[in-house]
C-alpha positions as CSV (number, residue, x, y, z in Angstrom):
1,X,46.5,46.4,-49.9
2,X,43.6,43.7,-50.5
3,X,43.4,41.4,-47.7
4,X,45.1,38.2,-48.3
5,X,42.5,35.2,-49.3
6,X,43.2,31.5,-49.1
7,X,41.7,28.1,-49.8
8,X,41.5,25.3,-48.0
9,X,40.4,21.9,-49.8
10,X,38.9,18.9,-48.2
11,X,39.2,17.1,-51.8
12,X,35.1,16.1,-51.6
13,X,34.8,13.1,-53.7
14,X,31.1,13.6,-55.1
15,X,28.6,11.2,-56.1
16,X,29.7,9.5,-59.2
17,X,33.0,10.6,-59.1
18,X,36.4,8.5,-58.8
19,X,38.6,9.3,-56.1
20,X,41.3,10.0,-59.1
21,X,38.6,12.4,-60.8
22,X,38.3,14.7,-57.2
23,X,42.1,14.6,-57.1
24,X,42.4,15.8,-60.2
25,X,39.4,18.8,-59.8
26,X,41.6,19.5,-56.5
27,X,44.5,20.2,-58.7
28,X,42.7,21.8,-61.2
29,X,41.3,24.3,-58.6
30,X,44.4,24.8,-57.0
31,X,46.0,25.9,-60.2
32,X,43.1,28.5,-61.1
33,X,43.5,30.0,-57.6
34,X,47.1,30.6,-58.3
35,X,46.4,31.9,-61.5
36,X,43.3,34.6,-59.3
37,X,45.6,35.5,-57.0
38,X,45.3,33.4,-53.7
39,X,47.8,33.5,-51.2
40,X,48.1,30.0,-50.0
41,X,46.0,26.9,-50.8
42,X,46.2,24.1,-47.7
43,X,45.1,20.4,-47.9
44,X,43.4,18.8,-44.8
45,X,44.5,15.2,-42.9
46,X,41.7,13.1,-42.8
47,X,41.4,9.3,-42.4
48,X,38.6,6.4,-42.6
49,X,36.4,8.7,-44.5
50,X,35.2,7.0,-47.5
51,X,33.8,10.8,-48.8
52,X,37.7,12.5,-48.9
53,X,40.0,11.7,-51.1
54,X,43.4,12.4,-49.1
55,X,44.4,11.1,-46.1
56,X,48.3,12.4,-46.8
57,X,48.3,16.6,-47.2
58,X,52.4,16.3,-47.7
59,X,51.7,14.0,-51.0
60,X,49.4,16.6,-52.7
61,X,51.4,19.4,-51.5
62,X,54.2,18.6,-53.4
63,X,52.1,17.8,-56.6
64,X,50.0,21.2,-56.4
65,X,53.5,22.7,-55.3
66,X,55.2,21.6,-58.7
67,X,51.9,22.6,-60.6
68,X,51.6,26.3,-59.9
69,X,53.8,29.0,-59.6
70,X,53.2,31.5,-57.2
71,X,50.4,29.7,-54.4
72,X,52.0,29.2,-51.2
73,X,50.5,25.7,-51.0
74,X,50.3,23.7,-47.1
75,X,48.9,21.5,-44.5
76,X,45.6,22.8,-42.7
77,X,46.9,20.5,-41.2
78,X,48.7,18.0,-40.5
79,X,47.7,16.2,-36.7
80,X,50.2,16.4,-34.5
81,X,49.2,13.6,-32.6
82,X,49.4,10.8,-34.9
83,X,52.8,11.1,-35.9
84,X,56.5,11.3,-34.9
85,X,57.7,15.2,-34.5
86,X,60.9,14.0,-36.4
87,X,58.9,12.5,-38.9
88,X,57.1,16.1,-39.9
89,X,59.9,18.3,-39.7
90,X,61.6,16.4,-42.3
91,X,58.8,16.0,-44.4
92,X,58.4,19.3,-44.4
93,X,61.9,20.5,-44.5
94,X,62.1,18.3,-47.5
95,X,59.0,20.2,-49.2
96,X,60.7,23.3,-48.5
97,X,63.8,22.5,-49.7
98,X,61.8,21.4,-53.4
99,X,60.2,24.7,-53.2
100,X,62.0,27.1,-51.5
101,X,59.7,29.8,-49.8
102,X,56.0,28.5,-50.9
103,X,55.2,25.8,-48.1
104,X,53.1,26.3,-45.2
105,X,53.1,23.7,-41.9
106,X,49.7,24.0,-40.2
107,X,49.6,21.9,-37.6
108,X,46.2,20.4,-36.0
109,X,45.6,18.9,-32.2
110,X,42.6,17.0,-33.1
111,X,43.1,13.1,-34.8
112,X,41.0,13.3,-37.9
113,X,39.4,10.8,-37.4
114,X,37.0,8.7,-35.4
115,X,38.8,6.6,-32.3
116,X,39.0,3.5,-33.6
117,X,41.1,4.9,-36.8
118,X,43.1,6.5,-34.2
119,X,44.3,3.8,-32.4
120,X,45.2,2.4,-35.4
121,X,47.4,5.2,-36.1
122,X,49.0,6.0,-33.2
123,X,48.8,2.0,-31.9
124,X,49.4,2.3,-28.1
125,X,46.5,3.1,-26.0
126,X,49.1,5.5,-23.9
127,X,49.3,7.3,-27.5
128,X,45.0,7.4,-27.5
129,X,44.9,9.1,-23.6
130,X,47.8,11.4,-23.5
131,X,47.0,15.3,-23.7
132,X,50.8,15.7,-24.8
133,X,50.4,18.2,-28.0
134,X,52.7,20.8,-26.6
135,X,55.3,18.6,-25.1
136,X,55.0,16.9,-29.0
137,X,55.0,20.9,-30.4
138,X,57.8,21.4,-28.1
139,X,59.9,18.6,-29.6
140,X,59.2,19.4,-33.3
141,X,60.8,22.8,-32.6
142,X,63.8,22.0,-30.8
143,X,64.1,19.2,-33.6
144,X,64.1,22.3,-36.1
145,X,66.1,24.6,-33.9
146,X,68.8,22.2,-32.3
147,X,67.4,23.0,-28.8
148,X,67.0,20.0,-27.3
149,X,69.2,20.5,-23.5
150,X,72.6,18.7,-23.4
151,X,71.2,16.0,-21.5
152,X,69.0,15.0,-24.2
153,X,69.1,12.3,-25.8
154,X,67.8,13.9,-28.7
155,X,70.5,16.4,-28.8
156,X,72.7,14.0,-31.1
157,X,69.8,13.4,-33.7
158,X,69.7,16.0,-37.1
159,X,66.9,16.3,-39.3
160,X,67.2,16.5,-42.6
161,X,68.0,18.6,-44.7
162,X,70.4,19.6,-42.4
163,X,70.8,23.3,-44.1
164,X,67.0,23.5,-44.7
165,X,64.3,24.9,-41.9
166,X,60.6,24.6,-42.0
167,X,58.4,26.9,-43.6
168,X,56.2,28.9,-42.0
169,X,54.2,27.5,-38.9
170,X,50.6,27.9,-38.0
171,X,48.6,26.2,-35.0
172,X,45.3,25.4,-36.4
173,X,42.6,25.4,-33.7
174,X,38.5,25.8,-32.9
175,X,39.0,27.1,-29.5
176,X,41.0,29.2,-27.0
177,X,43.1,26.7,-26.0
178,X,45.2,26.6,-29.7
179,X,44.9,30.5,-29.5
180,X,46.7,31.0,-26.4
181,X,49.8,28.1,-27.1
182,X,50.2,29.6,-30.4
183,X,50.1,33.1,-28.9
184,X,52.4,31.5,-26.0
185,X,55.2,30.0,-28.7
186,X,54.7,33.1,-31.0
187,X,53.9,30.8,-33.7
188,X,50.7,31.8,-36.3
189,X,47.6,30.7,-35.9
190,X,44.5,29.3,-38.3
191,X,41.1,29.8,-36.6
192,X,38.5,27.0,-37.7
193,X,35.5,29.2,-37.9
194,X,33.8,26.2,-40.4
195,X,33.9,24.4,-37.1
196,X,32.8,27.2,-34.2
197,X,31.6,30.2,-35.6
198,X,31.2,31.8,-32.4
199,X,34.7,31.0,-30.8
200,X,35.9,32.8,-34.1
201,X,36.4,36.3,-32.2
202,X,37.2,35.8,-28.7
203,X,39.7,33.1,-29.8
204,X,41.6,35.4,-32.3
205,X,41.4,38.2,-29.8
206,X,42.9,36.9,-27.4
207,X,45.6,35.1,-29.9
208,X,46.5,39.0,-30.7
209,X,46.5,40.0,-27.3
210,X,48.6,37.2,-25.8
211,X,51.2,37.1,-28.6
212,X,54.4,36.8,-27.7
213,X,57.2,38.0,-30.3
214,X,59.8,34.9,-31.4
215,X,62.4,34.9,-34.6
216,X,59.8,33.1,-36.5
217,X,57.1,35.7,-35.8
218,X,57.8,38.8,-34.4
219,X,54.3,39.8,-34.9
220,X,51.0,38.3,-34.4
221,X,50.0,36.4,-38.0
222,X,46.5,34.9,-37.7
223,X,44.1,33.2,-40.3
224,X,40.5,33.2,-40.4
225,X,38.7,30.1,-42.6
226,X,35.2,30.0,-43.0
227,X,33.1,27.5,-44.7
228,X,30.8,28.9,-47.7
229,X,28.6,28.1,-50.2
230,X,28.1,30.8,-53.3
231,X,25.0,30.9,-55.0
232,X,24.1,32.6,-58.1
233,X,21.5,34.0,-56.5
234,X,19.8,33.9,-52.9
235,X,17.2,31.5,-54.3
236,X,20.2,29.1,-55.9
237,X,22.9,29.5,-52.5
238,X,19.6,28.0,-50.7
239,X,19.0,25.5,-52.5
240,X,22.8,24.6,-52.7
241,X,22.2,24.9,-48.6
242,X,20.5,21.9,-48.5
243,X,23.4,19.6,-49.9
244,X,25.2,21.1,-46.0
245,X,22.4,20.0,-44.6
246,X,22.1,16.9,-45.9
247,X,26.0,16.1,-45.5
248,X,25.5,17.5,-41.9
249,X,22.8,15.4,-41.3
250,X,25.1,12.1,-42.9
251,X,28.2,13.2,-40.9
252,X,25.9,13.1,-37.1
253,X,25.3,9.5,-37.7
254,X,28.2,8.3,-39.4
255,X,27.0,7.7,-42.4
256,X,29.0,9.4,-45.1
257,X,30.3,8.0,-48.1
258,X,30.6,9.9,-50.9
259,X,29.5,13.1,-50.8
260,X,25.2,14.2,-51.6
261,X,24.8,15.5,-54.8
262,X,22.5,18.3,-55.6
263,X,20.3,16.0,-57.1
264,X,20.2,13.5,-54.3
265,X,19.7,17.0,-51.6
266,X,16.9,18.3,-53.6
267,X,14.9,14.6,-53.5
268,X,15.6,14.2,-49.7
269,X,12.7,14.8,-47.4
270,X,13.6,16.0,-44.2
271,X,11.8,14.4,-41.6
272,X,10.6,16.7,-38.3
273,X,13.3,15.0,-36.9
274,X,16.3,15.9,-39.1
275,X,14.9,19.2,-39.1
276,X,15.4,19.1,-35.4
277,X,18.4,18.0,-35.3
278,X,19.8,20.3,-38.0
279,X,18.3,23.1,-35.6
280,X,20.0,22.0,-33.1
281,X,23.3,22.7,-35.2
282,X,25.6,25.4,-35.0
283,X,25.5,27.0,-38.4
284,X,29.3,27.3,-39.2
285,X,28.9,28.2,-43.0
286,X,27.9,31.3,-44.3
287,X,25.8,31.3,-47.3
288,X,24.2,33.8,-50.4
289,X,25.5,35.2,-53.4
290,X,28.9,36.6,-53.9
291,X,27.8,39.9,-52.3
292,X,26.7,38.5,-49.8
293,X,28.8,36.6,-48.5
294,X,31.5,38.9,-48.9
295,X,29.6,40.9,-46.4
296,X,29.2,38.0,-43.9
297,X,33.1,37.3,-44.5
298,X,34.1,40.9,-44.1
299,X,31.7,41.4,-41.1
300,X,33.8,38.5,-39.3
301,X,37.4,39.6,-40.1
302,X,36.5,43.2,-39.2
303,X,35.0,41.8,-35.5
304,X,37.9,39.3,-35.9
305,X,40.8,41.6,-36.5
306,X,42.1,38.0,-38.7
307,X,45.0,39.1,-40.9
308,X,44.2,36.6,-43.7
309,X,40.9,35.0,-45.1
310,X,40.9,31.3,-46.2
311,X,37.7,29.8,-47.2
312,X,36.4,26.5,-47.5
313,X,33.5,24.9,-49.0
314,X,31.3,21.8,-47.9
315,X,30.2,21.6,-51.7
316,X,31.8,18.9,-53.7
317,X,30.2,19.5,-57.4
318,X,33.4,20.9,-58.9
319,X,31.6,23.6,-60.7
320,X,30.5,25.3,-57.3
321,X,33.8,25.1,-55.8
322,X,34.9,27.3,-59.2
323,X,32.4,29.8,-58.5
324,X,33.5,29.9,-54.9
325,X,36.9,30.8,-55.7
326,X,36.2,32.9,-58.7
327,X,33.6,35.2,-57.4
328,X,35.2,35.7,-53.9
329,X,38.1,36.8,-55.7
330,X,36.5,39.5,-57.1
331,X,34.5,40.1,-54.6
332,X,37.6,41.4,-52.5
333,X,38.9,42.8,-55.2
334,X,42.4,40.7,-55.3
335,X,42.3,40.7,-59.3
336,X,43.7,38.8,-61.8
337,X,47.5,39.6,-61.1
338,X,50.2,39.6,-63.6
339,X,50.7,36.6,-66.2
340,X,51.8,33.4,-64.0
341,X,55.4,32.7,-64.5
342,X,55.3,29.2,-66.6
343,X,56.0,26.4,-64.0
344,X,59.8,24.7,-64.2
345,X,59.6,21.9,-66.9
346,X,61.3,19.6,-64.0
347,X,58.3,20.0,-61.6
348,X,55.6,19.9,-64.1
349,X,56.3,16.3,-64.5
């Protein structure tokens, strides 16, 4: 059986493109991976970042949802942090219950933001300094289970749909620490390799080995997303590197608006400095043609042991995120699968 591969979409706005225009290249990409085969395709929760084009995964889920047929479609994620535990269960009971058995909940520790636009989410500075994620994981599942204690005074509140639970449930993470609570709860878990490379194999290892079976999992179910960029050629997928860089180099001082262009990467002279400081970098993105980075890919989930693959892409130009999806489906051979059901006249609205 092919290994399942997944997308995750940042929704890059690129230079001279509309907000509206990267939405719409989102949905248009999210609607070819169904139609290649991809098992899910997740939308990110980012705020105060002039460069992305969604700072509400729920919204787009819904529309990508009623716009394909067959993609499980997801948060990757949403952050746990800024927002009431009631609030997301029945958002995303809600999404399940529109589209019963193709919504994913990722759920994410970090704010997604800078700490400014986080106070102004969460608005208490007890909210800012508070290292509460699993008390706040614990409370989103007894909200979906009805396990609050008797003496809680949450006991007597429902979320709605009443008849409706959440779809499946993945802890996103960069580090051991998401490995071994998700492991802990027996919940999935998404390993940000885009961000730490290196953390990719101990943390999933130890995710495997510290699993602990529940009704929602009774076995380990882990994700592994990694960052590319797909060149035509070895030659082209370096040249493409240099947009990373570039965006990279933006990102470190907190200047990105909309995303480099190829155009604006290949004028840019890197100064000994930038070159330093892009040296000084983890490289979290693997790079080449389609062959190989299917090897790098394949290298990881083999060291890994990741159930799942779920790539990413830095590269906003919507014709490179194509060939990212098109060739790494072929690539691992998931095919071109039977004709895609035609999407319900209702949802297509």
């Amino acid at each position: 059986m092919p290994l399942p591969i997944s997308f995750l979409d940042l929704t890059p706005i690129a230079a001279g493109l509309s907000p509206g225009e990267a939405l719409a290249n989102a949905v248009d990409l999210a609607m070819l991976a169904d139609r290649l085969g991809y098992h899910r395709y997740w939308f990110a929760e980012h705020h105060n970042m002039a460069g992305l084009a969604s700072g509400a995964p729920e919204v787009l889920i819904g529309h990508v949802a009623g716009r394909t047929a067959r993609l499980r479609v997801g948060a990757g994620g949403v952050m746990l942090p800024n927002h009431a535990p009631l609030k997301i269960v029945e958002t995303f009971r809600l999404l399940e219950a529109l589209h019963p058995g193709r919504i994913d909940l990722g759920l994410g520790r970090a704010p997604g933001t800078d700490t400014l636009t986080a106070f102004a989410m969460r608005r208490s500075a007890e909210a800012m300094t508070a290292d509460d994620y699993p008390e706040k994981l614990g409370e989103l599942l007894a909200f979906d289970d009805e396990a609050f204690p008797a003496d809680h005074p949450f006991r007597a509140v429902r979320a709605v749909p009443v008849d409706v639970k959440l779809p499946p449930l993945f802890l996103l993470g960069s580090s051991g620490f998401s490995a071994q609570l998700a492991a802990g709860a027996g919940l999935g878990f998404a390993f940000a390799a885009h961000i730490n490379r290196a953390g990719a194999v101990p943390a999933l290892h130890a995710y495997r080995d510290g699993f602990v079976p529940s009704q929602r999992y009774p076995e380990p179910s882990s994700i592994l997303t990694v960052s590319v960029t797909v060149g035509e050629t070895p030659e082209h997928a370096r040249e493409l590197s240099r947009v990373n860089d570039l965006l990279l180099l933006r990102l470190r001082s907190g200047r990105l608006g909309s995303y480099p262009s190829a155009a604006e990467a290949r004028a840019h002279r890197f100064t000994d400095a930038e070159r330093a400081a892009l040296a000084a970098m983890p490289l979290n993105y693997l790079a080449g043609d389609p062959t190989e980075v299917h090897r790098q890919i394949d290298d990881l989930v083999v060291a890994s042991g990741a159930d799942e693959v779920m790539i990413t892409t830095m590269l906003p130009d919507p014709e490179d995120r194509r060939r990212a999806v098109v060739e790494l489906a072929r690539a691992f051979a998931i095919g071109e699968p039977s004709p895609v059901p035609p999407v319900p006249e209702l949802m297509a609205v």
